[in-house]
C-alpha angles and dihedrals in degrees: 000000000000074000095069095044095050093046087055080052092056098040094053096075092040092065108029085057076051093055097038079053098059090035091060101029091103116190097000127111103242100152110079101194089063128082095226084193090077091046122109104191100018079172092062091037098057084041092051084040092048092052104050087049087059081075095075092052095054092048090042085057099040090051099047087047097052103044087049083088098024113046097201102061091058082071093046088042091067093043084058110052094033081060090043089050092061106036081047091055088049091047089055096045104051085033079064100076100077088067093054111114112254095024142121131214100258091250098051085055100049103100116258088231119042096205094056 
């Protein structure tokens, strides 16, 4: 079970240098799972990107931390941060919408007046 705690310790710096990587890439495209061509600031989307996947490293840590006194949490800890991963990378995709060229952010679209 010590093997679980110390893998959330390594991992912690592993993903926080990852998310560090896609803050400060600028203009270049770093997230596969987006089509950069459709992309207006590329710059202000890796930054916005970069700083939701700070998230991971800070759970991984906690986690790790934390497990390093109570065994069972290093399990749950994985759990944890393998679920946060995904929903991060879905976070990012669908977040990705509002840098799309053409496109409002959903409440300046929503009508002033409901009945017109």
């Amino acid at each position: 079970m010590e093997i679980f705690s110390i893998l959330l310790l390594l991992v912690t710096p592993i993903l926080f240098l990852a998310a560090l990587a896609v803050r400060f890439a600028g203009d270049r495209r770093v997230l596969s799972s987006i089509d950069y061509s459709t992309i207006s600031n590329p710059a202000a989307l890796n930054r916005w990107a970069g700083n939701r996947l700070m998230f991971l490293p800070l759970l991984s840590l906690s986690f790790g931390v934390l497990s390093l006194n109570r065994q069972p949490l290093s399990i749950i800890g994985c759990g944890a941060v393998a679920l946060a991963g995904l929903l991060t990378i879905v976070w990012i995709g669908a977040g990705s919408d509002r840098f799309r060229v053409g496109t409002q952010p959903f409440l300046k679209r929503l009508p002033v007046n409901p009945g017109e």
